[in-house]
TORLUMRO-105471 format. One line per 3 residues: number of its first residue (from 1); their letters; for each residue x, y, z negated of C-alpha. Coordinates in nm, 2 decimals, always signed. Each point is the difference from the previous one (the first is absolute). Layout:
# TORLUMRO-105471
NUM) A) X Y Z  ...
# end
This chain:
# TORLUMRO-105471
1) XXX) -2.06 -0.14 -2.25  +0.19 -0.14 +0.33  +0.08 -0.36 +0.02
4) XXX) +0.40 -0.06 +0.03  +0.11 -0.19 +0.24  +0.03 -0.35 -0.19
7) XXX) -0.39 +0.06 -0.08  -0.08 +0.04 +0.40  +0.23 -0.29 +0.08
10) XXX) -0.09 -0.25 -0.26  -0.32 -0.09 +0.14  +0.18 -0.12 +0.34
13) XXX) +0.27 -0.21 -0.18  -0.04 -0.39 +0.05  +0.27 -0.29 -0.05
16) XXX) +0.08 -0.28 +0.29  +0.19 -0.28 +0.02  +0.36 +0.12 +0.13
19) XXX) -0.03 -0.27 +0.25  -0.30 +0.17 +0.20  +0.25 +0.30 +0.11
22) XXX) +0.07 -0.11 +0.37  +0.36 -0.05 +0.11  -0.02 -0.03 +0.37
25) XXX) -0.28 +0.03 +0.21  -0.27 -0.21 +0.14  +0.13 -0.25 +0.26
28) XXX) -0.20 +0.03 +0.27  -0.09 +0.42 -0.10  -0.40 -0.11 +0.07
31) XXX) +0.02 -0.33 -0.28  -0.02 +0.23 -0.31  -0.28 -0.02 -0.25
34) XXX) -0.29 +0.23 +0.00  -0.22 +0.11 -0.18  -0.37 +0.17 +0.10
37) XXX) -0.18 +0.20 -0.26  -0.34 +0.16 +0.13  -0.11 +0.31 -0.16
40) XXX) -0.36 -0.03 +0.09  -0.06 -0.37 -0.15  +0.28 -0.04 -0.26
43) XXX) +0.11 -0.34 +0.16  +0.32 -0.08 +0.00  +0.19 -0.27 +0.25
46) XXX) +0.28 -0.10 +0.10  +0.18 -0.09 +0.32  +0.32 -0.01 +0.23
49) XXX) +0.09 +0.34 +0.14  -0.02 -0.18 +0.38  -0.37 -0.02 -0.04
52) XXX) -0.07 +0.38 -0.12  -0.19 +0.09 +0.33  -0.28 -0.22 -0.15
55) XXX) -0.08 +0.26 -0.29  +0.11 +0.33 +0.19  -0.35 +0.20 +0.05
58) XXX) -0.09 -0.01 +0.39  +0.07 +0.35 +0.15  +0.26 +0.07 -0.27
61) XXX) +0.37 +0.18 +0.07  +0.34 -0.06 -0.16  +0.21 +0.25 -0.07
64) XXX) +0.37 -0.15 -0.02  +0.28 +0.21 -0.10  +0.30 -0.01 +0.25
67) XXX) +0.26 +0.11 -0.18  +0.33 -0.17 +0.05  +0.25 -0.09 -0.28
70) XXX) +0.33 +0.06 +0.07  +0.34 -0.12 -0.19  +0.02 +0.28 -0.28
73) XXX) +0.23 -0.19 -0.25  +0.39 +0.09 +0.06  +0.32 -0.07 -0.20
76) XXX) +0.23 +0.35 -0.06  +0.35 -0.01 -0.14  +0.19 +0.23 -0.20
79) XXX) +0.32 +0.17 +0.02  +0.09 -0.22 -0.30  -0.14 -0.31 +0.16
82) XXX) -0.29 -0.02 -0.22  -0.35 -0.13 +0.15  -0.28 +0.20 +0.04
85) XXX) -0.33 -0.19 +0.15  -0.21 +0.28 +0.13  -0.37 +0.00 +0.17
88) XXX) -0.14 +0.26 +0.23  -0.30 +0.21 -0.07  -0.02 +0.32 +0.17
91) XXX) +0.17 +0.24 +0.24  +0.00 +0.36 -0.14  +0.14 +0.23 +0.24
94) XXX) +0.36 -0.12 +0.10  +0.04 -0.23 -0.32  -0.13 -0.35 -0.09
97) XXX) -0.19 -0.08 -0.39  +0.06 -0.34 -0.15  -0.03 -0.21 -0.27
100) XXX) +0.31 -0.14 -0.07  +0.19 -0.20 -0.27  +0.41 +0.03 -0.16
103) XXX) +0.15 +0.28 -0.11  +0.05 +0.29 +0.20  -0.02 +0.36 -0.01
106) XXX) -0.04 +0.33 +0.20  +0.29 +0.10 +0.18  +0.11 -0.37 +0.04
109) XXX) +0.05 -0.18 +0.34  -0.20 -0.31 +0.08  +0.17 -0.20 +0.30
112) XXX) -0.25 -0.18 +0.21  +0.25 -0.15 +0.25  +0.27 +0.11 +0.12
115) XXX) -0.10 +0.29 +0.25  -0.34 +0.11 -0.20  -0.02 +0.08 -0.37
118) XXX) -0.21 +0.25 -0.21  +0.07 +0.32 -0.24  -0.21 +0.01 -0.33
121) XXX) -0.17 +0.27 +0.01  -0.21 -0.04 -0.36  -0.02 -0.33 -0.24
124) XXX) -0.39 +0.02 -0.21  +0.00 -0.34 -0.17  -0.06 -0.29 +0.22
127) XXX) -0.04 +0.26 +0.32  +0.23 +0.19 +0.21  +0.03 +0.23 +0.30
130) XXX) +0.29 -0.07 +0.22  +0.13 +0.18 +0.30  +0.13 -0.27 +0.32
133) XXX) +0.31 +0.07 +0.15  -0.16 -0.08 +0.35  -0.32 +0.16 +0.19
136) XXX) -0.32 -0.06 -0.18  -0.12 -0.16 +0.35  +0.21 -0.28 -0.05
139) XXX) -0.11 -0.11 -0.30  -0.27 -0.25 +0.09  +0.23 -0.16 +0.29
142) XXX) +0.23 -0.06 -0.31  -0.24 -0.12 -0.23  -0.11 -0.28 +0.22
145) XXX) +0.38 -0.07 +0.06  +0.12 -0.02 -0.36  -0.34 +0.02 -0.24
148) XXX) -0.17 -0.27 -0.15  -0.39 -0.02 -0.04  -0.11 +0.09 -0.34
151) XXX) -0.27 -0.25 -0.15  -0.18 +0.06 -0.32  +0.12 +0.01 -0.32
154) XXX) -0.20 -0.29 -0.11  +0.12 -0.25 +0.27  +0.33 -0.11 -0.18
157) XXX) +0.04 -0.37 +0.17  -0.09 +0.09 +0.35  +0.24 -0.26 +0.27
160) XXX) -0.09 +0.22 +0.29  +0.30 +0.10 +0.15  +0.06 +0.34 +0.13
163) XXX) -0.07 -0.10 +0.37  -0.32 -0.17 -0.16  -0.10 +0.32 -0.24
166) XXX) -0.03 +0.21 +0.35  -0.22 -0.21 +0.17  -0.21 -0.16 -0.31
169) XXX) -0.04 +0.32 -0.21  -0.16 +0.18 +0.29  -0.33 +0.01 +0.17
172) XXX) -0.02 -0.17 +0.35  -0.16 +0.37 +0.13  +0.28 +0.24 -0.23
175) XXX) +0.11 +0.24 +0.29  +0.05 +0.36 -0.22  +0.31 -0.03 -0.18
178) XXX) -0.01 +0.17 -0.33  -0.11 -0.21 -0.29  +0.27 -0.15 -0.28
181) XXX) -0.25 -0.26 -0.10  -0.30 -0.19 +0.19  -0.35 +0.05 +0.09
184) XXX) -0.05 -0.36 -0.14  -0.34 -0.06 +0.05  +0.10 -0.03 +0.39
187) XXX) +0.24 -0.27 -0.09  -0.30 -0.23 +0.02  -0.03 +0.10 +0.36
190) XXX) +0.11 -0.21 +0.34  -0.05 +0.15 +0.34  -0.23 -0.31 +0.11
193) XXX) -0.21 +0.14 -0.35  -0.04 +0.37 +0.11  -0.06 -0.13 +0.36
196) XXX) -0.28 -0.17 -0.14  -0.18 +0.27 -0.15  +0.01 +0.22 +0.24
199) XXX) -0.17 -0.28 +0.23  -0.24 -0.09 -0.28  -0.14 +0.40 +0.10
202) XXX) +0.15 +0.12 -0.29  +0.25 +0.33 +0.04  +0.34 -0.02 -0.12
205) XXX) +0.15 +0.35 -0.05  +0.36 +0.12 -0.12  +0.10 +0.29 -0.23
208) XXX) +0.37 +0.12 -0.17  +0.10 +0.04 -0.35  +0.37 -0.04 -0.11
211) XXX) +0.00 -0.22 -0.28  +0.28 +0.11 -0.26  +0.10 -0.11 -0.32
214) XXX) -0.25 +0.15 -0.19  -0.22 -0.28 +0.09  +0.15 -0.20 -0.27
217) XXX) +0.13 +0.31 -0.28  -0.19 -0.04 -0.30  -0.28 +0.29 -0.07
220) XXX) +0.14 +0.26 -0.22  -0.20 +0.29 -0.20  +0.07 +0.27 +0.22
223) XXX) -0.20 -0.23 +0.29  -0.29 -0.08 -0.20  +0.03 +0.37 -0.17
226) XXX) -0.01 +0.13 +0.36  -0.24 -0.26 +0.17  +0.31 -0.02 +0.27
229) XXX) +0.21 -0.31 +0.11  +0.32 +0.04 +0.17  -0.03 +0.13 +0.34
232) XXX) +0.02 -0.15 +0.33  -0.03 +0.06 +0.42  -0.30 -0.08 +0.17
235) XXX) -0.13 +0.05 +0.38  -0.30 -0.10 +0.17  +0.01 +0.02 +0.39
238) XXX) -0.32 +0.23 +0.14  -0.18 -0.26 +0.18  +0.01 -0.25 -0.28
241) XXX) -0.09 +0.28 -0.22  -0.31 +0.06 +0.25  -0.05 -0.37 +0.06
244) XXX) -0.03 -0.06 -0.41  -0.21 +0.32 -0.03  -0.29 -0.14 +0.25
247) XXX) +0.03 -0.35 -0.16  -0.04 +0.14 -0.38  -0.29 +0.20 +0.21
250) XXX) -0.18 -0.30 +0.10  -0.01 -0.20 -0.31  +0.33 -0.23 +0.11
253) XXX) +0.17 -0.12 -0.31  +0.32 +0.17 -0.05  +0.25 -0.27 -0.13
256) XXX) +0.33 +0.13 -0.13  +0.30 -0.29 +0.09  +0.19 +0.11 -0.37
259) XXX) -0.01 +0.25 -0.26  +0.26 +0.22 +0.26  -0.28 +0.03 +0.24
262) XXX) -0.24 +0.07 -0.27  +0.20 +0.25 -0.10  +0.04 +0.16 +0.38
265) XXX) -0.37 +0.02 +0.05  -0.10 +0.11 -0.31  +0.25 +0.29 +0.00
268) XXX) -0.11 +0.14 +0.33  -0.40 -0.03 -0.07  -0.12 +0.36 -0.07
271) XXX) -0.39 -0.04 +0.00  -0.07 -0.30 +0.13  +0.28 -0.02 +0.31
274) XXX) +0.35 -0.07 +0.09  +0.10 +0.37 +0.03  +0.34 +0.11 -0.21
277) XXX) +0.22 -0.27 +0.32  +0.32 +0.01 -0.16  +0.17 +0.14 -0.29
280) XXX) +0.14 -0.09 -0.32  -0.21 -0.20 -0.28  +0.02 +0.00 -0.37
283) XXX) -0.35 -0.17 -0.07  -0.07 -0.18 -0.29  -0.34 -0.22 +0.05
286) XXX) -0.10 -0.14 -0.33  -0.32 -0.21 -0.09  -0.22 +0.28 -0.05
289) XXX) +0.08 +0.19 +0.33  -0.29 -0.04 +0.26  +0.17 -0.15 +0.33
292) XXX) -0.10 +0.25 +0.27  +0.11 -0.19 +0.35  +0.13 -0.34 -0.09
295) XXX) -0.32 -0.26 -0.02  +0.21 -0.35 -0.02  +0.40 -0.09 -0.12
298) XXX) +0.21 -0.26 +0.10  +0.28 -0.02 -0.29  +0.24 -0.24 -0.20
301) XXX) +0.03 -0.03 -0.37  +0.16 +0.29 -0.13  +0.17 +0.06 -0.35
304) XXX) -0.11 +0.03 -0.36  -0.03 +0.40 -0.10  +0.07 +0.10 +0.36
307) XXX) -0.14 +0.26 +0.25  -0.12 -0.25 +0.24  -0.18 -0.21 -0.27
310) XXX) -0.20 +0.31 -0.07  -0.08 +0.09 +0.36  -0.10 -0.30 +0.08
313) XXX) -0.22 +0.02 -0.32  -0.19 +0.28 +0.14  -0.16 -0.26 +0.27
316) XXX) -0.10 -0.24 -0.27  +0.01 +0.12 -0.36  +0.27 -0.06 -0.23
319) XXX) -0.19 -0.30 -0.20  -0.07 -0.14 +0.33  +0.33 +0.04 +0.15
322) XXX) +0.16 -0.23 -0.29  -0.24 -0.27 +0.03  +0.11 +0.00 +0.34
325) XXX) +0.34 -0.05 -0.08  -0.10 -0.28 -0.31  -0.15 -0.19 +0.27
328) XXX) +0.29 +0.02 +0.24  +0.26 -0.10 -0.27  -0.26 -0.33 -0.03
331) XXX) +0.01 -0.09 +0.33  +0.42 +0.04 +0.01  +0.04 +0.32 +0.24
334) XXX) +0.31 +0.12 +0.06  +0.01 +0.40 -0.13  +0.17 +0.35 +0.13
337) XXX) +0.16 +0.07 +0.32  +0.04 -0.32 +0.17  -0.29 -0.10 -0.21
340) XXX) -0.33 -0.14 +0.16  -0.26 +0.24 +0.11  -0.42 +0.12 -0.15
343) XXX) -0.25 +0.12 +0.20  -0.21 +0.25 -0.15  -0.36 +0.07 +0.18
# end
């Protein structure tokens, strides 16, 4: 008999003080907590992020994922006046999907400002396909005129202010714009860091995948039914491709900067090497998968009953993975996005 979903997520449920959830970031990026679990030995330690070289394996390459976060969150109006709060998602063909809140329908109108507005194309629940007024090519120029930067659902008290949200919730090396939502392992990142590590003879090497807001929907049945998340763009660039495929050649540890990057590598492996370069992913990594490319992850602290809890699980073990997680709670880490950072060898 197949386990329902409650049965698979069970196990990776845990409770934390509401406290821990991290408001704002780390102030400088580099003074967040971390904490270095190795594989090998079992020990456990703990440190400040600014002082990870000391632990990273000599010869070793990170993989960062340069995705840029761009101001998806807009306010619509109706005909009627009515608010509707809407958040991008996806361009199919000449129309935008959203999620979006108030009461609307198709066929209605939804006034952006006064020389751009949208036609409703269909309503499905909390989602909706919308058709701009105004060349699809202009969209983005918009969005970073008008559009607010979406953060997590679970940051409700954050006192960043929009100006603050662009620069803060956003890795120092973010150059591909695409993602609704951060690659926040990187937030731990300063240039003087990544400077560093590339001086200390270790490689540091960038890949793309465009975060969106499946990161944080909750699993349904059909996922865990299908063994497939919610799907998402990645590209690897040929020479890093090549560069990564000689290093995994030679015995260099592979560490993954976030569960994105994880999931970039992982999804163009085919025996052994970076082959499939670019495409769309849907891959579900769970604790019992074998991790084919990826030797080492950089991560935060991710949700009870989430995707991310259980990829990272697939590194350590579930039973370990929570232990993990006790023992930050004891020493007072801040958890999830702007969280504080493990280290898993």
């Amino acid at each position: 008999m197949e386990n329902s979903l409650d049965d698979v997520l069970a196990p990776f449920d845990y409770t934390f003080p509401p406290e821990l959830i991290a408001q704002s970031p780390a102030s400088p990026r580099d003074s967040a907590k971390l904490l270095i679990h190795d594989r090998k030995t079992a020990q456990t330690s703990f440190d400040m992020f600014r002082n990870i070289i000391d632990y990273l394996p000599e010869h070793c390459v990170l993989v960062f994922n340069q995705t840029k976060v761009f101001p998806a969150r807009f306010h619509l109006k109706k005909e009627t006046g009515g608010a509707v709060g809407a958040l991008y998602l996806e361009q199919k063909g000449n129309r935008i999907r959203v999620m979006a809140d108030g009461k609307f329908k198709a066929g209605d109108r939804l006034e952006w400002n006064e020389n751009h507005f949208f036609m409703v194309e269909e309503r499905d629940g909390k989602y909706a396909l919308l058709t701009p007024s105004f060349p699809m090519d202009q969209l983005q120029s918009l969005l970073q005129q008008f559009g607010e930067t979406p953060l997590p659902p679970y940051i409700k008290e954050s006192p960043l202010s929009e100006e603050q949200r662009r620069s803060e919730y956003q890795t120092v090396y973010a150059n591909q714009t695409g993602s609704v939502a951060a690659p926040t392992a990187g937030l731990h990142f300063t240039e003087e860091l990544i400077k560093k590590i590339e001086q200390s003879g270790r490689h540091v090497r960038y890949v793309t995948l465009h975060v969106n807001l499946g990161t944080f929907a909750p699993l349904t049945n059909e996922h865990w039914k299908e063994k497939k998340l919610h799907e998402e763009f990645y590209e690897i660039d040929p020479d890093t491709a090549a560069l990564l495929n000689d290093a995994k050649k030679n015995h260099r540890p592979i560490i993954a900067v976030g569960t994105t990057s994880v999931r970039t590598l992982e999804s163009a492996t085919v025996d052994g090497s970076l082959q499939r370069l670019s495409g769309i992913t849907d891959i579900f990594i769970t604790e019992h998968d074998r991790l084919n490319f990826v030797d080492g992850l950089i991560t935060n602290f991710h949700v009870p009953r989430s995707s991310l809890l259980m990829m990272v699980s697939a590194f350590t073990g579930r039973e370990t993975l929570l232990d993990l997680y006790k023992q930050a709670m004891e020493k007072r880490f801040r958890f999830f996005s702007f969280g504080d950072g493990m280290l898993i060898l």
